[in-house]
SEMARDREN-523544 format. One record per residue (C-alpha): residue in three letters; x, y, z. Coordinates in steps of 0.02 Angstrom, whole numbers. Layout:
# SEMARDREN-523544
@aa=ALA, X=X, Y=Y, Z=Z .
...
***
This chain:
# SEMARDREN-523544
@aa=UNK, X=0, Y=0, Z=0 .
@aa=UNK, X=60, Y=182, Z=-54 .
@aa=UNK, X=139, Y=257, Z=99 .
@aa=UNK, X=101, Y=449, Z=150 .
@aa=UNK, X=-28, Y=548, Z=260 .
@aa=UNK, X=-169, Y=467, Z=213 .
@aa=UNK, X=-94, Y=299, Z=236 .
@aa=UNK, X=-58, Y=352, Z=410 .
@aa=UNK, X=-198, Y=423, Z=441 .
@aa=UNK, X=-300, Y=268, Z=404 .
@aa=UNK, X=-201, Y=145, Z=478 .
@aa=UNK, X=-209, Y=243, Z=660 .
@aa=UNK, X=-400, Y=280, Z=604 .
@aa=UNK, X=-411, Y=68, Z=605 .
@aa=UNK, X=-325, Y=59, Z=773 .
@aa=UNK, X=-424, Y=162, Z=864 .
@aa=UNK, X=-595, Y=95, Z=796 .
@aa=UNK, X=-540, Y=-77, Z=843 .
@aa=UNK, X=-492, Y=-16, Z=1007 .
@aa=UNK, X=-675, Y=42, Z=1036 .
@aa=UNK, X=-751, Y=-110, Z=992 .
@aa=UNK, X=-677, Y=-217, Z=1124 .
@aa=UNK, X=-772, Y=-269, Z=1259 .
@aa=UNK, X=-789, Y=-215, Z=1432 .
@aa=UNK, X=-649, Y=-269, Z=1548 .
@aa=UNK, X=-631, Y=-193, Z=1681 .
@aa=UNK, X=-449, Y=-251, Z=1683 .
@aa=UNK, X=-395, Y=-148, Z=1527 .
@aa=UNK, X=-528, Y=-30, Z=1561 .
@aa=UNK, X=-549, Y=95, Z=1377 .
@aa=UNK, X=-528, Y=269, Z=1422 .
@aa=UNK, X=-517, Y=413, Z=1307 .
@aa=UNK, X=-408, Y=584, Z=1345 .
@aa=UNK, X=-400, Y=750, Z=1311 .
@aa=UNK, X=-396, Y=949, Z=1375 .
@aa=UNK, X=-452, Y=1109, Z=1328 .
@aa=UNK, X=-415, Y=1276, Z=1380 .
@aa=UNK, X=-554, Y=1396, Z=1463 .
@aa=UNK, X=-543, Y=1568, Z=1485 .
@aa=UNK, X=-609, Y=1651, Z=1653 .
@aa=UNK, X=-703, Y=1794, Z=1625 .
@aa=UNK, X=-760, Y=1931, Z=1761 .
@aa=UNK, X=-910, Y=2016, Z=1760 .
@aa=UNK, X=-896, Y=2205, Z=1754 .
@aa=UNK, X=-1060, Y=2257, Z=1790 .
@aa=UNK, X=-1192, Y=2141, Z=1902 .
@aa=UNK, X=-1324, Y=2050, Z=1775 .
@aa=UNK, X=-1496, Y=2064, Z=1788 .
@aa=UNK, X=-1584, Y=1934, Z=1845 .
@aa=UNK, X=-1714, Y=1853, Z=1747 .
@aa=UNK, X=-1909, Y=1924, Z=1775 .
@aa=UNK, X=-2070, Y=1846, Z=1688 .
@aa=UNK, X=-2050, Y=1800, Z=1520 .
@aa=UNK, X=-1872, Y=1865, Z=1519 .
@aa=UNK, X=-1728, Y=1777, Z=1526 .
@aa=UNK, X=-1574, Y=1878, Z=1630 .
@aa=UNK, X=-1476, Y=1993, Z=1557 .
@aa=UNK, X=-1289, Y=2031, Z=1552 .
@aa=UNK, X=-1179, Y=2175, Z=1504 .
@aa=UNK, X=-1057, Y=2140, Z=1339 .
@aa=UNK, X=-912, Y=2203, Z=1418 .
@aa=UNK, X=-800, Y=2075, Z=1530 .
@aa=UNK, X=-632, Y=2067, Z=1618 .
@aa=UNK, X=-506, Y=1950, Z=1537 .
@aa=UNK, X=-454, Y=1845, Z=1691 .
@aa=UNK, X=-338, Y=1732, Z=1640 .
@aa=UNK, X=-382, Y=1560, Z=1571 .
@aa=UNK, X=-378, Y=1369, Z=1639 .
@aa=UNK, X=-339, Y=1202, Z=1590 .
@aa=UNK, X=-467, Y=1062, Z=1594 .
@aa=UNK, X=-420, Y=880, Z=1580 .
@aa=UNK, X=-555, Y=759, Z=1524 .
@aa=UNK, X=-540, Y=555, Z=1536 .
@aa=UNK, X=-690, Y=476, Z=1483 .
@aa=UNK, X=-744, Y=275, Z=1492 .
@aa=UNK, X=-887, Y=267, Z=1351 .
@aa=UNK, X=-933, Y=93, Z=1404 .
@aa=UNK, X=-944, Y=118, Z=1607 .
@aa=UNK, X=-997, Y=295, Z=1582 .
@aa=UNK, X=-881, Y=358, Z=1698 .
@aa=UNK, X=-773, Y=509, Z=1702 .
@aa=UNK, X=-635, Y=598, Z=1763 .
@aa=UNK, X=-570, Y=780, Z=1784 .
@aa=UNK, X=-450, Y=905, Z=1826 .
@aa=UNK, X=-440, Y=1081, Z=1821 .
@aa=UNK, X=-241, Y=1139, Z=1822 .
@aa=UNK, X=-191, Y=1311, Z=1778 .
@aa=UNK, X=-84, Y=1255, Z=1628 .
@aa=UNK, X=-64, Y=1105, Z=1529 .
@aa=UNK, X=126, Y=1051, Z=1527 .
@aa=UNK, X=217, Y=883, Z=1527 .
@aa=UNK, X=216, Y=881, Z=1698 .
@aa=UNK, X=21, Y=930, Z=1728 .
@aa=UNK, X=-16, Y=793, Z=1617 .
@aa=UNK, X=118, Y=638, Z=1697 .
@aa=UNK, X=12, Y=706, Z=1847 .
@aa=UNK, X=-147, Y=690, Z=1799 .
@aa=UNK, X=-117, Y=515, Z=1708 .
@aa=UNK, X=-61, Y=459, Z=1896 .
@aa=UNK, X=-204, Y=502, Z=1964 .
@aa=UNK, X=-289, Y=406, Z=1837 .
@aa=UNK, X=-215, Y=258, Z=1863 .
@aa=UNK, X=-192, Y=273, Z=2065 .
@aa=UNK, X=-353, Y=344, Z=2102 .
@aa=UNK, X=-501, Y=314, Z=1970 .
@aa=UNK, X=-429, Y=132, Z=1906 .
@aa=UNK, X=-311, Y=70, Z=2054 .
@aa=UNK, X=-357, Y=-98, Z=2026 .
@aa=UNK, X=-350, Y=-107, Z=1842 .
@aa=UNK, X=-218, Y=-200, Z=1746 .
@aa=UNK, X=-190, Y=-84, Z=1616 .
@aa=UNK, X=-283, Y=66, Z=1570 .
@aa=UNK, X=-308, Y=86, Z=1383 .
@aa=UNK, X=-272, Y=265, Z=1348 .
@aa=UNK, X=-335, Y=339, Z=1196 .
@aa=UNK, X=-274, Y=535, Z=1146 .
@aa=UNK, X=-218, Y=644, Z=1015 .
@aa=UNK, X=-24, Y=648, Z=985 .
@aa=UNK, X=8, Y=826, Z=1071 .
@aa=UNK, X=197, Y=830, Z=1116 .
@aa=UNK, X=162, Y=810, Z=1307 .
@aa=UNK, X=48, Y=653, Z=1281 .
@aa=UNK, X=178, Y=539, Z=1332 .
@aa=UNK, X=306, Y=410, Z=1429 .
@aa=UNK, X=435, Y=543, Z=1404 .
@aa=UNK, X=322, Y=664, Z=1497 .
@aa=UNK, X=299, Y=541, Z=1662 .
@aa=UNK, X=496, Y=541, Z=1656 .
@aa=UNK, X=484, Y=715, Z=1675 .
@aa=UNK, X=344, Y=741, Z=1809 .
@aa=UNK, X=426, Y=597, Z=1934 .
@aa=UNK, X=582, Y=491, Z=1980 .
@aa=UNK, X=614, Y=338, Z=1848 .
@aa=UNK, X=554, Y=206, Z=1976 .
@aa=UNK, X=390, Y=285, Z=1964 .
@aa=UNK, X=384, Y=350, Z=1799 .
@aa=UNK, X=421, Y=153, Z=1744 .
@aa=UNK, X=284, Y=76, Z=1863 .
@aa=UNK, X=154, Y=184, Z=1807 .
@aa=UNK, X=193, Y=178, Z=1624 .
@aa=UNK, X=197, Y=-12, Z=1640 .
@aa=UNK, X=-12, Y=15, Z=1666 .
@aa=UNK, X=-19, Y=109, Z=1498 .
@aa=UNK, X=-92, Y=23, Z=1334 .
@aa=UNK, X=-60, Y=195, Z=1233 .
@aa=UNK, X=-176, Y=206, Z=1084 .
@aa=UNK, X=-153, Y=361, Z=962 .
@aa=UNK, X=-306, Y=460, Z=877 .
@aa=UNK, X=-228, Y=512, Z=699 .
@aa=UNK, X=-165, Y=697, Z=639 .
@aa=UNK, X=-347, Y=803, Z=608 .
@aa=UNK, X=-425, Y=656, Z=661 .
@aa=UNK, X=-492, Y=735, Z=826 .
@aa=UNK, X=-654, Y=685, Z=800 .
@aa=UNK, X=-622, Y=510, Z=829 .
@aa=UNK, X=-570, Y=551, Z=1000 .
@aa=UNK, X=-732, Y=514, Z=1116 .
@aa=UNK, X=-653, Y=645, Z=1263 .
@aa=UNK, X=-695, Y=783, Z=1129 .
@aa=UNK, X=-874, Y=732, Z=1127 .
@aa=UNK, X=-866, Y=734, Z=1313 .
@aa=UNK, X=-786, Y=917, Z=1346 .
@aa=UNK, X=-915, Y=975, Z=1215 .
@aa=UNK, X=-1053, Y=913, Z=1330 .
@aa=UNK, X=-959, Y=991, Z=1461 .
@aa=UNK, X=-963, Y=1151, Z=1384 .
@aa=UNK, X=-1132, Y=1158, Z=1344 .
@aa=UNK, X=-1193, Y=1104, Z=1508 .
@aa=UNK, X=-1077, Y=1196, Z=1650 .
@aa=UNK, X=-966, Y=1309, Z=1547 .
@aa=UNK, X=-1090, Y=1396, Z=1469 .
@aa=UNK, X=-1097, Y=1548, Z=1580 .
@aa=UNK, X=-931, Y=1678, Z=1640 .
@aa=UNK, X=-831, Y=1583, Z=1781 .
@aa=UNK, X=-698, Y=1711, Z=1864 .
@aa=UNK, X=-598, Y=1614, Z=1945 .
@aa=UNK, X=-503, Y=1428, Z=1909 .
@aa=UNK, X=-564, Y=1353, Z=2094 .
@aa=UNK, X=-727, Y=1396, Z=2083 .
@aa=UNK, X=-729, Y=1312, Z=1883 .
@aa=UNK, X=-642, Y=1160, Z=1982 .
@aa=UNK, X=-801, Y=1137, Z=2093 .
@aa=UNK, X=-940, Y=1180, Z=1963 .
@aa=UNK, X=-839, Y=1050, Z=1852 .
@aa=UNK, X=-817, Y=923, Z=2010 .
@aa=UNK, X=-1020, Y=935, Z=2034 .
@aa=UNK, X=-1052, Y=895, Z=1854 .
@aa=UNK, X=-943, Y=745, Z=1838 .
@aa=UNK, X=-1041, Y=671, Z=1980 .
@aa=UNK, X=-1208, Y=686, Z=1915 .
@aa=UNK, X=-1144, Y=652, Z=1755 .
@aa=UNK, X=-1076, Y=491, Z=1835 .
@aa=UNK, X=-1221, Y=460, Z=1928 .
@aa=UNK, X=-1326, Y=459, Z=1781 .
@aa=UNK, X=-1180, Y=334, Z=1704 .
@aa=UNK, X=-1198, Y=420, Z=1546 .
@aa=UNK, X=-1109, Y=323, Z=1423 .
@aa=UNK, X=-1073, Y=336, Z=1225 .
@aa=UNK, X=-1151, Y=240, Z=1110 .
@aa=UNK, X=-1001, Y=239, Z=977 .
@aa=UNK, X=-1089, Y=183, Z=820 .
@aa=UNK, X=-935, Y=216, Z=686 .
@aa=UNK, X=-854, Y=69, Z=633 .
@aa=UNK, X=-688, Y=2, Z=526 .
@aa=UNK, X=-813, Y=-54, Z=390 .
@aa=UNK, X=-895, Y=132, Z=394 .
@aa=UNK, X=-739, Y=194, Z=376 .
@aa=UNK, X=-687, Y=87, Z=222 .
@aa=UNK, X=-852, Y=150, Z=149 .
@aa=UNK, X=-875, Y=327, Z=186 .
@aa=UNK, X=-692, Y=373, Z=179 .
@aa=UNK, X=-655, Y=283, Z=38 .
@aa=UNK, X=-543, Y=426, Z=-19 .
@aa=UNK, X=-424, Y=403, Z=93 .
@aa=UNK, X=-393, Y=225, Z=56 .
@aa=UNK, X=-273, Y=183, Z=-83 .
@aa=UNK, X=-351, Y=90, Z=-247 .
@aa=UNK, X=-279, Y=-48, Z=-332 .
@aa=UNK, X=-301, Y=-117, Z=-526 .
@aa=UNK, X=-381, Y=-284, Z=-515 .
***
């Protein structure tokens, strides 16, 4: 087969679609990763609040006040997730929030099979960075490390997840990053209470058929 982007891009495509098709094991537990960045925003003048056939009202003008990082980690078949709020998103925020991960929301599984984009800190390198080697090696020994192809964010099911996220607990002007912590903190737990899972429907075969292009063609 030709090599070249699309070539790559298909045969990660295939490994992550197989990936979500497994079945539940709790051992090797599938989760799926990613951030974003929020920005706080102050009010500058009080809103209205809302009155009788009116919703509440709020000036245009806000004050920039800095932004945060959110870390999402999502298991579409439990329908479980996990967060963290961080003030920036370096190697070392994420070695620490794949720890607590592994220590804290799967301490008993085998392996946890991570699924993320390829961003330069989303890696073993970056646990060597965040902790001594002894510990960097035990806790990347629990990693089955899947990657989600160049522009192929959408096949990442923690985008999905920070979306819904957005929509319902972002959606408003949070000032300050420990008060977004706690808003975020009380959503996860109704979200997990609710175990709202995703019902991923997109499959290898799909993929042959509706991304055809990407696949190369041979003369018969």
């Amino acid at each position: 087969m030709p090599q070249g982007p699309s070539a790559e891009f298909v045969a990660a495509m295939e490994d992550v679609l197989k990936v979500y098709h497994r079945p539940y094991d709790a051992d090797r537990p599938v989760v799926c990763m990613d951030e974003c960045s929020k920005q706080l925003v102050a009010e500058v003048r009080e809103p209205l609040p809302p009155k009788p056939g009116h919703v509440a009202k709020e000036d245009s003008e806000y004050e920039r006040k800095g932004t945060a990082n959110v870390f999402m980690a999502v298991e579409p078949l439990a329908g479980q997730r996990t967060t963290q709020v961080t003030e920036r998103r370096t190697r070392v925020d994420w070695a620490r929030f794949v720890q607590m991960l592994l220590l804290t929301a799967y301490p008993l599984a085998e392996k946890v099979v991570l699924v993320m984009d390829n961003l330069n800190t989303h890696g073993i390198a970056s646990l060597y960075e965040g902790f001594t080697p002894d510990v960097a090696l035990t806790l990347s020994a629990r990693l089955e490390i899947h990657y989600t192809p160049k522009h192929g964010s959408w096949l990442n099911m923690a985008e999905t997840e920070l979306s819904v996220l957005s929509r319902q607990c972002l959606d408003r002007r949070i000032d300050d990053r420990n008060l977004m912590a706690c808003e975020i903190a009380t959503w996860q737990a109704d979200r997990n209470a609710a175990v709202a899972r995703i019902n991923w429907q997109f499959k290898t075969d799909d993929a042959r058929i509706k991304l055809k292009r990407l696949y190369a063609s041979f003369e018969v």
